[in-house]
C-alpha positions as CSV (number, residue, x, y, z in Angstrom):
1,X,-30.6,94.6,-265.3
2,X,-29.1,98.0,-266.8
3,X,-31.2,101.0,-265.6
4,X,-33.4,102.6,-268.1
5,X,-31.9,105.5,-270.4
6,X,-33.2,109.2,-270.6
7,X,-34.6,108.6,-274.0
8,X,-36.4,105.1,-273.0
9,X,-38.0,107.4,-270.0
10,X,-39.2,110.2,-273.3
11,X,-40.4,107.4,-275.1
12,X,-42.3,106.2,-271.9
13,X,-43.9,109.6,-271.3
14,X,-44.7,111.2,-275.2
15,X,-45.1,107.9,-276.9
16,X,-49.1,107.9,-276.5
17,X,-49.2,111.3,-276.6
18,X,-47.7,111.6,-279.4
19,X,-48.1,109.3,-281.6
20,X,-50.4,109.3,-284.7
21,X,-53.5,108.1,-282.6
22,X,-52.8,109.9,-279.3
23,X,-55.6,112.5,-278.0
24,X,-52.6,115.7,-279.0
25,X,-53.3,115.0,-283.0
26,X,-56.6,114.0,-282.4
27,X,-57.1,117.4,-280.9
28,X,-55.3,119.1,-283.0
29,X,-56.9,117.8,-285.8
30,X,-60.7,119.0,-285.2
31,X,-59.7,122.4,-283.3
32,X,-58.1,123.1,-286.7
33,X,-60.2,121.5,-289.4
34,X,-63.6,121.5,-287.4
35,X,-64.4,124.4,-286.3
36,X,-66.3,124.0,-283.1
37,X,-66.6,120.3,-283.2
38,X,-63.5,120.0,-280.6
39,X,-66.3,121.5,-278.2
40,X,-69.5,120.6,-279.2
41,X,-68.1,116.6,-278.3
42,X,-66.8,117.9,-274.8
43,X,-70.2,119.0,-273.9
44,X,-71.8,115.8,-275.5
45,X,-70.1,113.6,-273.0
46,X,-67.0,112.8,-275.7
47,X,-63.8,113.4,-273.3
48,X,-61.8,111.0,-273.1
49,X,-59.6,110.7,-276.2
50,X,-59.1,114.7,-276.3
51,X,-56.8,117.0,-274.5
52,X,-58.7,118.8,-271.7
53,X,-59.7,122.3,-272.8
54,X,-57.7,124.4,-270.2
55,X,-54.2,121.6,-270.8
56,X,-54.8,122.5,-274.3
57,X,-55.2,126.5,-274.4
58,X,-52.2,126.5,-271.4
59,X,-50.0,124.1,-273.2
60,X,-50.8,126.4,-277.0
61,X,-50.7,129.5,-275.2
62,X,-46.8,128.9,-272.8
63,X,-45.6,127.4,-276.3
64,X,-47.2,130.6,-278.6
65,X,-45.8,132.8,-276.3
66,X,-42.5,131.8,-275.8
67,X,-42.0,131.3,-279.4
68,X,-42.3,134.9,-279.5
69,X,-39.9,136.2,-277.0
70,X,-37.6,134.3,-279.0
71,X,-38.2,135.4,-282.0
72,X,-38.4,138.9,-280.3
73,X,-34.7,138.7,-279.6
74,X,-33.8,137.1,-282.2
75,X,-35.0,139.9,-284.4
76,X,-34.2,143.0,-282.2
77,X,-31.3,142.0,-281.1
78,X,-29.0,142.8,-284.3
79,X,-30.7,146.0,-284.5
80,X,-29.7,146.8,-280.9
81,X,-26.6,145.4,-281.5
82,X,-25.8,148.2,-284.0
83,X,-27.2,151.1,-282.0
84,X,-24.4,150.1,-279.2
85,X,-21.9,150.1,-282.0
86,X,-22.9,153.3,-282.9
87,X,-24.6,156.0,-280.7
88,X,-25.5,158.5,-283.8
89,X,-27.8,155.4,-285.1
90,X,-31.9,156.3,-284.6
91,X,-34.1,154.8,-281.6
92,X,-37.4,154.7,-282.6
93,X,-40.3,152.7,-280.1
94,X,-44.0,152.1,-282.0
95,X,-46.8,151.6,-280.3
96,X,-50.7,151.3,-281.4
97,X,-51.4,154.9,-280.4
98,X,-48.1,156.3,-282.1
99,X,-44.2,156.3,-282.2
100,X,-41.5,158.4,-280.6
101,X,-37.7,158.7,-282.0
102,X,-34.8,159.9,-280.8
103,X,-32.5,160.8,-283.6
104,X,-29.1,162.3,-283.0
105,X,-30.1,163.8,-279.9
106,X,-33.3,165.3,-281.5
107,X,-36.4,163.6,-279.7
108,X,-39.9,163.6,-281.5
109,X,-42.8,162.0,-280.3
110,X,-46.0,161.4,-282.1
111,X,-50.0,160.2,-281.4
112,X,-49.1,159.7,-277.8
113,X,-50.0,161.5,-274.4
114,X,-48.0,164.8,-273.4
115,X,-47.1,163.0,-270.3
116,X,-45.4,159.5,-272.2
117,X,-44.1,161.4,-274.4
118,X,-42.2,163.5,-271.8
119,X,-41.1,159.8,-270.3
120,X,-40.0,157.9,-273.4
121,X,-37.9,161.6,-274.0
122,X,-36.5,160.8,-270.7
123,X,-35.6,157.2,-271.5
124,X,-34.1,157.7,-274.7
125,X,-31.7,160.6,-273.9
126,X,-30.0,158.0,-271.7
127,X,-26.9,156.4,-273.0
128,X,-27.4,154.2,-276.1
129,X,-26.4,151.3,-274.1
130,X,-28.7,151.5,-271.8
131,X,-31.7,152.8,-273.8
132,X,-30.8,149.5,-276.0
133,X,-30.8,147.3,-272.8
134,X,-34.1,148.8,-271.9
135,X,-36.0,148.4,-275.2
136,X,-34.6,144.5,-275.3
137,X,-36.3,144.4,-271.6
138,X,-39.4,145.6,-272.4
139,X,-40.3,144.0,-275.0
140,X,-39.4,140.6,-273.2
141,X,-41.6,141.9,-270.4
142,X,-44.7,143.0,-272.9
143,X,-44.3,138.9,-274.0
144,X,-44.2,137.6,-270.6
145,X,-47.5,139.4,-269.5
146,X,-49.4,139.1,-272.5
147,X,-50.1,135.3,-272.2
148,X,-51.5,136.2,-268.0
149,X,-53.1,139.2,-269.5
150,X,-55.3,137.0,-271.7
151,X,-55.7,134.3,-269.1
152,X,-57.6,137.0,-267.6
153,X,-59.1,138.4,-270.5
154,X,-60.6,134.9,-271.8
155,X,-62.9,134.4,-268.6
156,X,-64.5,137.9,-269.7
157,X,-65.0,136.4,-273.2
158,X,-67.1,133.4,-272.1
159,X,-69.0,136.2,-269.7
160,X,-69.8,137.5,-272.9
161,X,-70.8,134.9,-274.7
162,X,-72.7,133.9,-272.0
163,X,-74.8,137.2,-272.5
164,X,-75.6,137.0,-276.0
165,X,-76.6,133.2,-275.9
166,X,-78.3,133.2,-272.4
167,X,-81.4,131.9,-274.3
168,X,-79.7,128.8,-274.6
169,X,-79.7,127.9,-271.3
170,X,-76.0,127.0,-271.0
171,X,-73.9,127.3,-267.7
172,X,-71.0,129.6,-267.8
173,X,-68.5,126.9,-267.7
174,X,-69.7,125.4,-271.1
175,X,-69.5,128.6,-272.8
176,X,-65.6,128.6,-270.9
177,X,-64.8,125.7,-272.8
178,X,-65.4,127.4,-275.5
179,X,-63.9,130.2,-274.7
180,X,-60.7,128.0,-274.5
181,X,-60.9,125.9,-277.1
182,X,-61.8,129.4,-279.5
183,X,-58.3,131.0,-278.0
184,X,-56.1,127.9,-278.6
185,X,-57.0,128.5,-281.9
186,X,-56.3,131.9,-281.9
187,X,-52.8,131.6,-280.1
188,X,-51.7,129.0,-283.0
189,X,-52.9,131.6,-285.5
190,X,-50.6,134.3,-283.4
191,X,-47.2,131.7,-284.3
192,X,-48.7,131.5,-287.6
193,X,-48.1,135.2,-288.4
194,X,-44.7,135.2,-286.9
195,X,-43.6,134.1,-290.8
196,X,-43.5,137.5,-292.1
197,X,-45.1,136.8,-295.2
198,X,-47.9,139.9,-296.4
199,X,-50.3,136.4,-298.1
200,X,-49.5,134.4,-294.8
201,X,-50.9,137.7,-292.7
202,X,-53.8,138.3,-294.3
203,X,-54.7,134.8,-294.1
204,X,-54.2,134.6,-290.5
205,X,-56.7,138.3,-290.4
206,X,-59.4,136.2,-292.1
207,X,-59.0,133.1,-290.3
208,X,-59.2,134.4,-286.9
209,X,-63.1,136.4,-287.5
210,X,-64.0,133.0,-290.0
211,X,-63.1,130.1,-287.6
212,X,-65.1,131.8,-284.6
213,X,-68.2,132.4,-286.8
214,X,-67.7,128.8,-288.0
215,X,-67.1,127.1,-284.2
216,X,-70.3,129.5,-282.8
217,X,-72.5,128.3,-285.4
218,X,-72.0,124.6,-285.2
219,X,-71.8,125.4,-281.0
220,X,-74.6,127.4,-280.7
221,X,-77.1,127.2,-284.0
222,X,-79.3,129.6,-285.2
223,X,-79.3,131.3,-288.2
224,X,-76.5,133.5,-289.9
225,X,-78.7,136.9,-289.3
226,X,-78.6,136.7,-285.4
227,X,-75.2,135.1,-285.4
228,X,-73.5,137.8,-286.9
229,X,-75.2,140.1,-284.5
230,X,-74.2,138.2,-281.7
231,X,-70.6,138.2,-282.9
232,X,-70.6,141.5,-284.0
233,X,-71.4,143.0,-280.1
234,X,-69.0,141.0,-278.6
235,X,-66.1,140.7,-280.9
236,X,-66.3,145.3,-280.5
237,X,-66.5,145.0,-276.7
238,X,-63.6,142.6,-276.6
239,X,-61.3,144.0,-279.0
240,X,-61.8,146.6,-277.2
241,X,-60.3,144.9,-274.4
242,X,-57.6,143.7,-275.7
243,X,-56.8,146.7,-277.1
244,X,-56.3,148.5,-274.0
245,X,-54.6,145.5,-272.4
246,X,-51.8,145.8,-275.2
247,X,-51.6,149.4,-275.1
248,X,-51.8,149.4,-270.5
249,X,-48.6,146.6,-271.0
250,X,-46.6,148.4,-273.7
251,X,-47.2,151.7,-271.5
252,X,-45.8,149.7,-268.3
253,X,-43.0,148.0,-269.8
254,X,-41.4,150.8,-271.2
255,X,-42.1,153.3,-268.3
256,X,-41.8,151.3,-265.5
């Protein structure tokens, strides 16, 4: 009897996962279409034939994120390309706060503290080689933590959540599943926008605030007065968050 092939062994391993009834498109196909519903069944009891929540926002968020490292490279790397080819051509790094350039040996630095500016000035008066090498590795290294920096963030989301619904006498882990569930949405969104299309991003901007009033209010209930209360607090504080975890990573990866 011949041993089996590499592809018999894939076949073996995705075929139920895959297929057109397996629990990935079953998933798939309420966290996208039905808001909330994906979680309202895992608290009802209805497990089974769906992809555990933290699989699914691990699996969407490694995937998401990797996706974007490539596409990082992908896209900065001709532009790099040309500033080793020629050392007159302009370095310019944005960031949420503001944008420094250095531009034929001329640095100016805008919107950002005294003290990064005086860094990045440092940085970018080193060879263009190196500066281009640098900028490539930071922005590899702001992709790589972003997906643990929300790991961490998410737990502080369902803490919130947990705040504003207390009343409805829900244990922290529900409200996690959420949590995940509301995130693996949000990291597809995230390769959504990666087609730099101006319609496709403003969908994905309405989408994101949309779904999660949609999912809280078939989770959770209650009417649309108290909801968008609810919403409102915690979608400031987090933003918030996230916010300062973008700007914390951009701010270690280039001056590290």
């Amino acid at each position: 009897m011949r041993p089996p092939t590499l592809l018999e062994f894939a076949q073996q391993f995705g075929g139920a996962y895959l297929s057109t009834e397996g629990a990935l498109w079953r998933t798939l196909g309420l966290l996208l279409l039905r808001p909330g519903e994906l979680t309202r069944r895992y608290l009802n009891g209805q497990r089974k034939h769906y992809i555990l929540p933290l699989r699914l926002y691990l699996t969407t968020s490694v995937l998401v994120m990797l996706l974007i490292r490539v596409l990082f490279a992908a896209q900065v790397g001709p532009a790099l390309d040309k500033v080793r080819s020629d050392p007159q051509e302009p370095i310019s790094v944005s960031m949420l706060l503001g944008h420094a350039t250095m531009d034929k040996g001329v640095f100016t630095c805008e919107g950002l503290p005294h003290w990064v500016c005086a860094r990045l000035e440092r940085r970018l008066s080193a060879p263009p080689t190196e500066v281009a090498a640098e900028i490539m590795q930071a922005g590899d290294r702001v992709a790589g933590h972003w997906g643990t920096a929300m790991f961490v963030l998410m737990p502080i989301f369902a803490f919130g959540l947990w705040a504003v619904y207390h009343n409805r006498g829900l244990k922290y882990t529900e409200h996690l599943v959420f949590a995940l569930h509301l995130h693996a949405f949000w990291f597809i969104l995230l390769a959504v926008s990666q087609i730099k299309a101006v319609p496709v991003e403003i969908a994905v901007l309405l989408a994101a605030p949309w779904y999660a009033l949609l999912a809280m209010r078939r989770v959770y209930g209650g009417g649309w007065g108290p909801l968008l209360l609810r919403a409102g607090l915690l979608s400031a504080t987090y933003l918030a968050l996230v916010v300062t975890a973008l700007v914390v990573l951009g701010l270690a990866a280039l001056l590290a």
